[in-house]
TORTORVEX-769647 format. One record per residue (C-alpha): residue number from 1; residue in one letter; y, z, x. Coordinates in pm, 1 decimal, always signed. Example, Ala and Ser with C-alpha at 12.3 -4.5 7.8 and 13.67 -1.06 7.14 Angstrom:
<rs>
R    k  r         Y         Z         X
R    1  A    -450.0    +780.0   +1230.0
R    2  S    -106.0    +714.0   +1367.0
</rs>
This chain:
<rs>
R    k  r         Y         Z         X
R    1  X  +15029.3  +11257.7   +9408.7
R    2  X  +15351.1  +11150.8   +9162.0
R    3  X  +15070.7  +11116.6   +8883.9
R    4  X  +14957.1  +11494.4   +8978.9
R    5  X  +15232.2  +11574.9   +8942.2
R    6  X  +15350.3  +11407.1   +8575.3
R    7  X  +14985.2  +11589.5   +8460.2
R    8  X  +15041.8  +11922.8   +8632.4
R    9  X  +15434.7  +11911.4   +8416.6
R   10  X  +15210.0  +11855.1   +8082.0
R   11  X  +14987.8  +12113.3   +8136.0
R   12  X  +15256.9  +12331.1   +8186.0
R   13  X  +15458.9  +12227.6   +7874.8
R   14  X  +15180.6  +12277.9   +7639.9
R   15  X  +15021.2  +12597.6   +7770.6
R   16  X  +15362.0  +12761.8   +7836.5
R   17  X  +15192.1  +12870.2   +8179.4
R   18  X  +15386.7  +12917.3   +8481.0
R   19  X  +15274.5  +12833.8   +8772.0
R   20  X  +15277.2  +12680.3   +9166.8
R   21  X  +15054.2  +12497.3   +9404.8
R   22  X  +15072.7  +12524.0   +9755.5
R   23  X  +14900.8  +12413.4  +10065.1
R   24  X  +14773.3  +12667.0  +10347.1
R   25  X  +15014.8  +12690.1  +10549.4
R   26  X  +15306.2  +12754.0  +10251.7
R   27  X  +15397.3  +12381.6  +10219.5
R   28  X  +15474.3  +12323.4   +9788.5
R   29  X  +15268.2  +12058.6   +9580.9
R   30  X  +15426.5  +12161.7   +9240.1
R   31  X  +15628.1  +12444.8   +9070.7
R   32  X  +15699.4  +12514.5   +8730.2
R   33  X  +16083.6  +12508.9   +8648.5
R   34  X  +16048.1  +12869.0   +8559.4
R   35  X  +15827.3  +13002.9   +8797.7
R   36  X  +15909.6  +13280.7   +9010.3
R   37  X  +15740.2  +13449.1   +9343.0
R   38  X  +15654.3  +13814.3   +9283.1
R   39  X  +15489.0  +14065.3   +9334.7
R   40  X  +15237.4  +14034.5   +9027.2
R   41  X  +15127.4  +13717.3   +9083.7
R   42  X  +14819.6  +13659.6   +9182.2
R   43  X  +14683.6  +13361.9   +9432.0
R   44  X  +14314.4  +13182.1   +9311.1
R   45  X  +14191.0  +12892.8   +9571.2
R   46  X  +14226.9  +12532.8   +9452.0
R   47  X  +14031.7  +12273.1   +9614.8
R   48  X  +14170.7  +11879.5   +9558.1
R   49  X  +13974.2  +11596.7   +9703.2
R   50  X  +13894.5  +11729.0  +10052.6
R   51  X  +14189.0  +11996.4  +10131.5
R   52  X  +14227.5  +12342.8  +10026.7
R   53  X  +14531.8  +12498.5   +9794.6
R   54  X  +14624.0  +12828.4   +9668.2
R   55  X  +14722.3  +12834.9   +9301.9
R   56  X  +14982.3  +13110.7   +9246.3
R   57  X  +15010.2  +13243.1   +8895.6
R   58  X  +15129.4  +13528.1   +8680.2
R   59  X  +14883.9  +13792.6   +8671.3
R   60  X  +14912.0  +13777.4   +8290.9
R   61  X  +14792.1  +13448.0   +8284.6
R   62  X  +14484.6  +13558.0   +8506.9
R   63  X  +14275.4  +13470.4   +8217.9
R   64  X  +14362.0  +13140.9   +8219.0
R   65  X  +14320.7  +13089.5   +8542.2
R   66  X  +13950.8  +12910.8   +8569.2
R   67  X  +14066.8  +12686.9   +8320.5
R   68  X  +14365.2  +12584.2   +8492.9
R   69  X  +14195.2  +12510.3   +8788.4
R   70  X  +13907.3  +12336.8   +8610.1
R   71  X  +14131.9  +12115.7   +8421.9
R   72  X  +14370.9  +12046.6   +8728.6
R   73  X  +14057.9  +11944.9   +9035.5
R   74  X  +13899.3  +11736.9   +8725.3
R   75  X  +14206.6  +11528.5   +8669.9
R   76  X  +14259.3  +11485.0   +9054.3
R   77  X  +13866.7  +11416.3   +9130.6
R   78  X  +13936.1  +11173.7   +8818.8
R   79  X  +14254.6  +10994.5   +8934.0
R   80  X  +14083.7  +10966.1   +9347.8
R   81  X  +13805.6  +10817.5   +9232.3
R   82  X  +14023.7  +10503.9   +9103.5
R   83  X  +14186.4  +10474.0   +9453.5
R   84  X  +13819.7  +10330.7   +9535.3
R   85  X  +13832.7  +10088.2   +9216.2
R   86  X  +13794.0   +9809.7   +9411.7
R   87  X  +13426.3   +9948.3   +9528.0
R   88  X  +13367.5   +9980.5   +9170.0
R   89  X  +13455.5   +9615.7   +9078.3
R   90  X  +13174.9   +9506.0   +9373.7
R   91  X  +12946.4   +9716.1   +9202.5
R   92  X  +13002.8   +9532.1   +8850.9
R   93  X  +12943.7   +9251.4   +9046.6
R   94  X  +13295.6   +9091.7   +9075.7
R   95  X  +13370.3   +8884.7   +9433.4
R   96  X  +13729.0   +9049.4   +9530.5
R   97  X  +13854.8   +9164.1   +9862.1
R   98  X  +13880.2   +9523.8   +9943.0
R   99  X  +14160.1   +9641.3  +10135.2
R  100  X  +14105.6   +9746.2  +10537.8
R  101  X  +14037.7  +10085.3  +10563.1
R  102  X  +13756.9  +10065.4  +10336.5
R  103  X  +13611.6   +9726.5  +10507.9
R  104  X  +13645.0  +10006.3  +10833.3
R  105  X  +13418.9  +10228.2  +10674.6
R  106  X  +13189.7  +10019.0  +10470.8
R  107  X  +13115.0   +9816.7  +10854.5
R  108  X  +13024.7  +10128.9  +11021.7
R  109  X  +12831.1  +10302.6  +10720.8
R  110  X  +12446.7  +10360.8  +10765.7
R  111  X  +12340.9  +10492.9  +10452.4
R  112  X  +12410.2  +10475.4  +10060.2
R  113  X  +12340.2  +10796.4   +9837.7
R  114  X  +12334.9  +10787.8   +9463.6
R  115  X  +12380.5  +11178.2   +9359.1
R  116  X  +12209.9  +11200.0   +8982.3
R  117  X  +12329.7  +11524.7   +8814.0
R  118  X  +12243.1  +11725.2   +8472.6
R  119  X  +12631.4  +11856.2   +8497.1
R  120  X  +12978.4  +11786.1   +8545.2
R  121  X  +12995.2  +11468.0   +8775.5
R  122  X  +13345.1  +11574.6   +8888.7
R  123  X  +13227.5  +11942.7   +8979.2
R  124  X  +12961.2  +11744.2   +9176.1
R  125  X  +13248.1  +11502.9   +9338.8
R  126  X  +13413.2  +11816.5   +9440.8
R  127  X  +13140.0  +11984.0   +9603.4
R  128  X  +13049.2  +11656.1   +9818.5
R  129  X  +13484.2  +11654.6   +9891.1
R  130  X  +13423.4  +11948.9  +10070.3
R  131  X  +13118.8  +11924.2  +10247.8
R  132  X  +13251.5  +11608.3  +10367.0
R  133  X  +13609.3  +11595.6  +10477.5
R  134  X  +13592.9  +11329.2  +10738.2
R  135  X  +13752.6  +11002.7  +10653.7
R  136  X  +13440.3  +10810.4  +10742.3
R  137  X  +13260.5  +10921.9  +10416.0
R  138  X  +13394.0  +10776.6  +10091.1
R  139  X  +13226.4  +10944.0   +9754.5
R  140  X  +13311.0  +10835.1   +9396.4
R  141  X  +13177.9  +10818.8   +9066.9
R  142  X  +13004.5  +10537.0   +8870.8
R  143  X  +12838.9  +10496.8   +8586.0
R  144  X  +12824.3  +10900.8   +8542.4
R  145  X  +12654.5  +10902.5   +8857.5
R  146  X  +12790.7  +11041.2   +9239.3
R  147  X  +12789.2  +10758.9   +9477.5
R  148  X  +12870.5  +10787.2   +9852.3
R  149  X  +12896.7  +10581.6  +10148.7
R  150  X  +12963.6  +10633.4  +10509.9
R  151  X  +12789.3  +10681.6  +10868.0
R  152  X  +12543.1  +10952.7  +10864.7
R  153  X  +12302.0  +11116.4  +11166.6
R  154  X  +11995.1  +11239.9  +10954.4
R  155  X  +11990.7  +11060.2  +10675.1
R  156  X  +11732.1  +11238.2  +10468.5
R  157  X  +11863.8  +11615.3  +10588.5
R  158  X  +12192.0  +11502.7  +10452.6
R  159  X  +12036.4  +11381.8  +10124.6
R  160  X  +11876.9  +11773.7  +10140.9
R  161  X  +12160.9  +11934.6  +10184.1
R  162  X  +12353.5  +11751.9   +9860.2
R  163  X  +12137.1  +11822.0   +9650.6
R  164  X  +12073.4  +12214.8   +9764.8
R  165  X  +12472.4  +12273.8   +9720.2
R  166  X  +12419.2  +12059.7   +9438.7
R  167  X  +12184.2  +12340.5   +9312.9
R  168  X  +12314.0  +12611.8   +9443.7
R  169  X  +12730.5  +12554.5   +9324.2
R  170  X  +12616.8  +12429.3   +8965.1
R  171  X  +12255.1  +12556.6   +8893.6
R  172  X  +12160.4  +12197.4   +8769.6
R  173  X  +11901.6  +11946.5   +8802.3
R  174  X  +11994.5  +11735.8   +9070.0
R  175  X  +11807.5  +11421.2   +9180.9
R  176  X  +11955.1  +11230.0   +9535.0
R  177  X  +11828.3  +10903.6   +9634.3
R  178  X  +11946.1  +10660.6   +9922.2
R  179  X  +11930.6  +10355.9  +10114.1
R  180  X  +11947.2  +10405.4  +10453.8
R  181  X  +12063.0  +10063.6  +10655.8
R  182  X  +12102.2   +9977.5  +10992.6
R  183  X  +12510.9  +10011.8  +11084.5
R  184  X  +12696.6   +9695.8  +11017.1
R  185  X  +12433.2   +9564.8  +10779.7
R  186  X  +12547.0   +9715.4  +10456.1
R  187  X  +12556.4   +9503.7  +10149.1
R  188  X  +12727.2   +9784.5   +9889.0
R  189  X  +12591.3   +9614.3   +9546.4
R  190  X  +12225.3   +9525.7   +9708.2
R  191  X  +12212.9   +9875.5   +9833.1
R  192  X  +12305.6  +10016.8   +9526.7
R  193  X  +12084.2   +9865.0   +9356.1
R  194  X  +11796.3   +9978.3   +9567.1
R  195  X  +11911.1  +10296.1   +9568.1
R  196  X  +11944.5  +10301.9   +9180.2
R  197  X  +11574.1  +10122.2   +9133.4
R  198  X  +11470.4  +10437.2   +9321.4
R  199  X  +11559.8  +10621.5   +9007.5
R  200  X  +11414.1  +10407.1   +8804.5
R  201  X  +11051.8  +10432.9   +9016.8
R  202  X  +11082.6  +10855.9   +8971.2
R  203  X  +11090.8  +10794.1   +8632.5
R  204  X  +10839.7  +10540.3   +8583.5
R  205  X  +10562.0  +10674.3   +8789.9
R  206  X  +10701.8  +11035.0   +8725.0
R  207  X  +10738.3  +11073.8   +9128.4
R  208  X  +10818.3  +11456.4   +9204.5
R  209  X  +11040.5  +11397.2   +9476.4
R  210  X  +11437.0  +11532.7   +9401.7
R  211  X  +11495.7  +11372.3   +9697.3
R  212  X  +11402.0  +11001.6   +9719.8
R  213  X  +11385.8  +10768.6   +9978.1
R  214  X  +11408.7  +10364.3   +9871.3
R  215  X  +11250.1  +10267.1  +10185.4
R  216  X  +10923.3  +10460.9  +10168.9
R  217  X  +10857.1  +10344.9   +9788.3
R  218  X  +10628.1  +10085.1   +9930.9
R  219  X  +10326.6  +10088.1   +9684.8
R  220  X  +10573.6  +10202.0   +9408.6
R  221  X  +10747.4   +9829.3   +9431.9
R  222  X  +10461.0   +9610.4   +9547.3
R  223  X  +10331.2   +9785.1   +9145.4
R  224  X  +10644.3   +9772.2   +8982.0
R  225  X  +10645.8   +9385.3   +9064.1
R  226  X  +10283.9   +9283.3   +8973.1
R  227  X  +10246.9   +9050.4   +8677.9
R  228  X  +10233.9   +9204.3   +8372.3
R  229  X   +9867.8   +9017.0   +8254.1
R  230  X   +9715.5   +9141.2   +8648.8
R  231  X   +9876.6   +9530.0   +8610.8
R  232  X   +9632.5   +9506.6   +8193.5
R  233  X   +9359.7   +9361.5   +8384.2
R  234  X   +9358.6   +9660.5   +8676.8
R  235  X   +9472.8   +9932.0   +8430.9
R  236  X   +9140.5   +9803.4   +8223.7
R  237  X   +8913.4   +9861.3   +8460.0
R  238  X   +9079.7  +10256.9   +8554.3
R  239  X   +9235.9  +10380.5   +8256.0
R  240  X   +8892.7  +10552.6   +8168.9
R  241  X   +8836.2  +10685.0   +8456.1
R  242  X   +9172.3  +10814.8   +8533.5
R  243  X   +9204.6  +10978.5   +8193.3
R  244  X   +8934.3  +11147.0   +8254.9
R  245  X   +9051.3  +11353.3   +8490.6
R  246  X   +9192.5  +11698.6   +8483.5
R  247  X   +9578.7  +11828.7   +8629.2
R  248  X   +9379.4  +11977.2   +8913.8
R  249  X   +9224.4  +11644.7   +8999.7
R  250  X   +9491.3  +11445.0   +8901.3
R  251  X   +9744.1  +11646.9   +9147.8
R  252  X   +9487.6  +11668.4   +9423.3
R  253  X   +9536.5  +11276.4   +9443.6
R  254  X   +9876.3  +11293.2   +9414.6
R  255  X   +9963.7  +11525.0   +9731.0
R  256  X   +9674.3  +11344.2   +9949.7
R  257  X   +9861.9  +11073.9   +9909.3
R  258  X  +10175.7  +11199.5   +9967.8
R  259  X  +10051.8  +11326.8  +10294.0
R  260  X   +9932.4  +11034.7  +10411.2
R  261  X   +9607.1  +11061.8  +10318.6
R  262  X   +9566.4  +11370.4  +10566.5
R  263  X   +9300.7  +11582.2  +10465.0
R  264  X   +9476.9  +11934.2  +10663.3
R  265  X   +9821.9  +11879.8  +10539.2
R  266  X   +9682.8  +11817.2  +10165.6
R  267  X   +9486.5  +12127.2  +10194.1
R  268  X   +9717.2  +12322.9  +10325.1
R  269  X   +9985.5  +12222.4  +10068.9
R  270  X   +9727.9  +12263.7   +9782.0
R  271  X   +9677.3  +12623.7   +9909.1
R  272  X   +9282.8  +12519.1   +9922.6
R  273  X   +9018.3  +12515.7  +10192.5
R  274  X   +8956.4  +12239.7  +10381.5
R  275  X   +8587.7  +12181.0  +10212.9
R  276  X   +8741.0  +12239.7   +9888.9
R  277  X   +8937.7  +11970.0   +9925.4
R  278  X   +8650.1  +11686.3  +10058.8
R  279  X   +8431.9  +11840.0   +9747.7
R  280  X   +8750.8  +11717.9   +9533.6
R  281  X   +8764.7  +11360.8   +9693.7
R  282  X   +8370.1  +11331.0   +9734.4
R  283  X   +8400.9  +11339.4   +9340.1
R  284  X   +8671.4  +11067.4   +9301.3
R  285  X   +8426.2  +10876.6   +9522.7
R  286  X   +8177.3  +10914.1   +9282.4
R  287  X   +8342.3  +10855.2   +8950.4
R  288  X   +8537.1  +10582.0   +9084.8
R  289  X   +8332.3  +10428.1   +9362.9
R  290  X   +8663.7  +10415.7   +9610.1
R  291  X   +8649.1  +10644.9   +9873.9
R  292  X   +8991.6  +10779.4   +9948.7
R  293  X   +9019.4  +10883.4  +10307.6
R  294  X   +8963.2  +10505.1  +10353.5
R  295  X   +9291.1  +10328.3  +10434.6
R  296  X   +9216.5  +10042.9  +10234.8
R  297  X   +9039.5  +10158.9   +9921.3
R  298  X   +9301.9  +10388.9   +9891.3
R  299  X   +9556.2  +10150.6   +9902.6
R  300  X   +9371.2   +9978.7   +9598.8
R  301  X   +9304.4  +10278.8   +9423.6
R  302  X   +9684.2  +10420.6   +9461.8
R  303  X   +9790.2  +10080.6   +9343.6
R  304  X   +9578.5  +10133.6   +9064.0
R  305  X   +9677.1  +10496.1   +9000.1
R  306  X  +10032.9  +10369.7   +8989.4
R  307  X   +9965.7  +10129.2   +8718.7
R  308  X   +9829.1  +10413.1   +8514.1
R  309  X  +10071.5  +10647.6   +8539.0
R  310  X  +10324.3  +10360.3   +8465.8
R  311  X  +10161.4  +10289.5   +8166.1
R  312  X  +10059.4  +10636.5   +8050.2
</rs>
C-alpha cells in the first residue's frame, strides 16, 4: 500500500486535486495535505483489488473525478498483479519456488481461465476482483491477457458468467477459455498452455464458441497435429467439394456437429424442420459420399472439414 500511496501524492501534486480515500466503515487510505471534509464534497465509489472505497472530493473537481478513479484502480490493478510475479516467471518458463500461500491455492485449484479481451485488461482485472473476492481465486495479467486460477464448482457457468460481465461492464469482445483439472493435479505452465492453444484452435478453424473449452477440442487437436504432407493429401481430395458449398450448407454442418450429430437439437437450433434438415444432410451424402449421421464417417469427414477450414 506505501507504493499507493507515493502514486496517489503524485497525482495530487501535478493535478493540484484534493482529495481522500477511505474504506467503508470511515477507516483513511490517503489524504491530501490540504484536503478538508465539507459539506461540498462529494463521495464517488472506488473499487481496489477486491474491497470497496469511497473517494471523497471537491465538488469542483467532480469533473475530474472518472479520471481520478480510472488512473488510481489502474495503477493498483497494475502494482497487485506483480505481487503474483512469481506465477508469471513459471509461465516464462523459469524453475523458481513460489512462496506458501500461493502453493495453498495452486494445490487446491481445479480450473485455469485465460480471459481474452478487445479492452482495457486492467478494467477486465477489476471486474473479475470483484466478482471474486475469496482468497482461493488468484487473477492476474499476462501477456495482455486475464489469467485466473483457483477452485471452482461449475467450471463452464463460471467461464459464462466472465465473459457476460465481461460484456456487459465494458461492451467488448470477450473470448474465455479454460482448462479444467482434477484438484491437486494442476501443472500452471502445461495448463496454460492448453488453455492458450484453445485460442489458437478458435482462430484457426474459426470456432464460434466465446466460450471455449480445451478439453472438448478433440477433433480440433487430433487435426491440428496431423502431418503437414497427410492434412495436402486429405484437403486434396475435399477442397472441391467443400468449396462448393454455400453458408447455408456450410453452417448446417457446422451446428450438427456441434450438437453431437443430433438431428432434433440441430434442427431446432437452425430454426428448420426436422425433414429440412435430413434433405440438407441427404445432399452432403451425395456430393461427398459420407453420410453424416454415421458416427464414423462423420468423424472422417469433420476431420476433413477441419483441414479445410484450417487451410481456407
Amino acid at each position: 500500500m506505501d507504493d499507493l500511496k507515493i502514486f496517489l501524492q503524485e497525482i495530487q501534486k501535478n493535478s493540484g486535486i484534493q482529495f481522500k480515500i477511505s474504506s467503508k466503515n470511515g477507516k483513511e487510505i490517503y489524504a491530501s495535505a490540504s484536503y478538508s471534509e465539507d459539506c461540498s464534497n462529494v463521495y464517488r465509489p472506488l473499487t481496489l483489488g477486491k474491497e470497496k472505497f469511497l473517494l471523497k472530493i471537491d465538488k469542483k473537481y467532480e469533473v475530474c473525478s472518472k479520471l481520478l478513479i480510472y488512473s488510481i484502480e489502474n495503477k493498483y490493478n497494475e502494482m497487485r498483479s506483480m505481487r503474483y510475479k512469481e506465477l508469471v516467471d513459471i509461465l516464462d518458463g523459469k524453475s523458481i519456488n513460489i512462496n506458501k500461500e500461493l502453493n495453498g491455492i495452486l494445490s487446491s485449484s481445479s480450473a485455469i481461465f485465460i480471459v481474452n479481451l478487445n479492452s482495457d485488461v486492467y478494467d477486465g482485472l477489476n471486474i473479475i476482483n470483484q466478482m471474486y473476492n475469496e482468497n482461493k481465486i488468484i487473477s492476474f495479467i499476462y501477456k495482455s491477457e486475464i489469467i485466473i486460477v483457483g477452485d471452482f464448482e461449475d467450471v463452464y457457468e463460471h467461464a459464462v458468467s466472465i465473459r457476460e460481465a465481461m460484456i456487459s461492464n465494458l461492451f467488448c469482445k470477450c473470448i474465455v477459455s479454460f482448462v479444467e483439472i482434477a484438484k491437486g493435479k494442476l501443472n500452471l505452465k502445461d495448463d496454460y498452455e492448453k488453455a492458450r492453444e484453445s485460442l489458437i484452435f478458435k482462430k484457426i478453424f474459426s470456432l464460434k464458441d466465446e466460450v471455449i473449452d480445451y478439453n472438448k477440442l478433440f477433433f480440433e487437436k487430433i487435426v491440428y497435429y496431423i502431418e503437414t504432407n497427410l492434412k495436402r493429401e486429405i484437403l486434396h481430395k475435399f477442397k472441391e467439394k467443400f468449396d462448393s458449398f454455400d453458408s447455408e450448407m456450410l453452417n448446417t454442418i457446422e451446428e450438427f456437429v456441434n450438437n453431437g450429430l443430433n438431428i432434433s437439437s440441430t434442427a431446432k437450433k437452425l430454426y428448420i424442420h426436422r425433414n429440412t434438415l435430413i434433405y440438407r444432410i441427404d445432399k452432403i451424402k451425395k456430393e461427398t459420399g459420407f453420410d453424416i449421421k454415421n458416427f464414423k464417417e462423420a468423424a472422417v469427414f469433420i476431420i476433413a472439414f477441419l483441414i479445410w477450414k484450417e487451410y481456407k
